[in-house]
C-alpha positions as CSV (number, residue, x, y, z in Angstrom):
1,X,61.0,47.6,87.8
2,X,62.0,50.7,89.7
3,X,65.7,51.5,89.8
4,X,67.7,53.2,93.1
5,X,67.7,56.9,92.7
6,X,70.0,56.3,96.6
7,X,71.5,53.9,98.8
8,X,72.5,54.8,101.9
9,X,74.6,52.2,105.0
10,X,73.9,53.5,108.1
11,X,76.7,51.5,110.3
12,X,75.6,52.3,113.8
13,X,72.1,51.4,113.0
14,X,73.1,48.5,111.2
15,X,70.1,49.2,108.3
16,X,70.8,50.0,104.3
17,X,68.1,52.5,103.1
18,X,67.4,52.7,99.7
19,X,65.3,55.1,97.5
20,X,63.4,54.0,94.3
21,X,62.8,56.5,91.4
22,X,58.9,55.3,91.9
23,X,59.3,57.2,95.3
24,X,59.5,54.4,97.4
25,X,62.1,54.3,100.1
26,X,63.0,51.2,102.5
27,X,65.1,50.7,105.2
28,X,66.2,47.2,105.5
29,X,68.3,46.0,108.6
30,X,71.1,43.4,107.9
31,X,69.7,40.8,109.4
32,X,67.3,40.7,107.2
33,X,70.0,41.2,103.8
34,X,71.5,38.1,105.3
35,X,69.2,35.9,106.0
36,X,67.5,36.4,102.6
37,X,71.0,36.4,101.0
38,X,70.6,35.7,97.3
39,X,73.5,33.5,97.4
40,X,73.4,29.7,97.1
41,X,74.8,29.0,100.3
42,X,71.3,30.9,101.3
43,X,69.3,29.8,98.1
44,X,70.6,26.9,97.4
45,X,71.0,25.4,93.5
46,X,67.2,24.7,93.4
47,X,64.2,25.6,94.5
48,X,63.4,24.1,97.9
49,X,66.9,23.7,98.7
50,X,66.5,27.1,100.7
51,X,68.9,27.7,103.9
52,X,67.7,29.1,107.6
53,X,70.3,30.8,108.3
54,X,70.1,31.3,112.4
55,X,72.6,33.7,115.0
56,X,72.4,36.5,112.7
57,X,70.4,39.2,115.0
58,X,73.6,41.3,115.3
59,X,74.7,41.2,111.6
60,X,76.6,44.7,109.8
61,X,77.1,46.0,106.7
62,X,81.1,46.7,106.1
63,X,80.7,47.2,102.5
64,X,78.8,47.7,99.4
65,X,80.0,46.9,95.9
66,X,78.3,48.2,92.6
67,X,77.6,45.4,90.2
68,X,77.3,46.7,86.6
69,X,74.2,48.9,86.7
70,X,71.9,46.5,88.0
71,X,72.6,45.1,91.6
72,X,75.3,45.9,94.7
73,X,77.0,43.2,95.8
74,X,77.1,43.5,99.8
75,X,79.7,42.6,102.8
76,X,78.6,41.5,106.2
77,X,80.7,41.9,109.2
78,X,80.8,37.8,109.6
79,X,82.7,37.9,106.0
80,X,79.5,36.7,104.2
81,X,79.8,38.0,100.6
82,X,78.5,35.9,98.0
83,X,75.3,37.4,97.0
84,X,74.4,39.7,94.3
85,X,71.0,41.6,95.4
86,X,69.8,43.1,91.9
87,X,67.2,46.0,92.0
88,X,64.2,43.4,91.8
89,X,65.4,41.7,95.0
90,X,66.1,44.6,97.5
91,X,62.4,46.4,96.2
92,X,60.9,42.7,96.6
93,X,62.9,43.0,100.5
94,X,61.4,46.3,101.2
95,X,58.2,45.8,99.9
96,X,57.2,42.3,101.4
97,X,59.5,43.2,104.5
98,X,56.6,42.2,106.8
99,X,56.1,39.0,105.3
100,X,59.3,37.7,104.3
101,X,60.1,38.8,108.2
102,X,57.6,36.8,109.8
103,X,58.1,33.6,107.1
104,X,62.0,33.7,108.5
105,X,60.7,34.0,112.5
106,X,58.4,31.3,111.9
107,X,61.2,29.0,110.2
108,X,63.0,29.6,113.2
109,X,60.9,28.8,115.7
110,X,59.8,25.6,113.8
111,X,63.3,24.0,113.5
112,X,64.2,25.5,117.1
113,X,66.9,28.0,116.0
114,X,67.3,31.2,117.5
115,X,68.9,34.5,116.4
116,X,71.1,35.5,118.8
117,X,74.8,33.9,118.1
């Protein structure tokens, strides 16, 4: 699996953009690293026990944390901070961005939750 070669926070734009050494290069907004938090308050314990988490639309970054060499571990400005996205994960986010993005509005939609706060 490709590793970062660069993460970047861009604050005002509320986006993390991160370079692969394959040459990819994603820009992923926070609502999107919080909604698919890899935590289990997101993930749950088991599979199927996944969380929608709604109200996020205006979501921020305040800080990234490396983790070993593998993973950062991310701080959102509503104090959500329990996930550990590995190198796997955020190329998975960026890749399937599209997909994963339209799965979460459809989820939405279907249990009539909304994202604004």
């Amino acid at each position: 699996m490709p590793t970062p070669t660069e993460i970047r926070l861009n604050r005002a734009e509320k986006t993390l953009t991160i370079a692969f050494d394959d040459g990819a290069r994603f820009v992923l907004p926070a609502e999107l690293l919080r909604v698919e938090s890899p935590s289990a308050e997101v993930q749950g314990h088991h599979p199927g026990q996944k969380q929608i988490v709604a109200g996020r639309r205006h979501v921020g970054i305040i800080g990234i944390e490396p983790v070993g060499t593998y993973a950062v571990r991310l701080t959102f400005d509503d104090l959500h901070d329990t996930g550990i996205y590995d190198w796997d994960r955020l190329y998975r986010l960026g890749r399937d961005r599209d997909a994963i993005w339209t799965a979460y509005l459809a989820a939405l939609e279907a249990r009539g939750l909304r994202r604004e706060p």
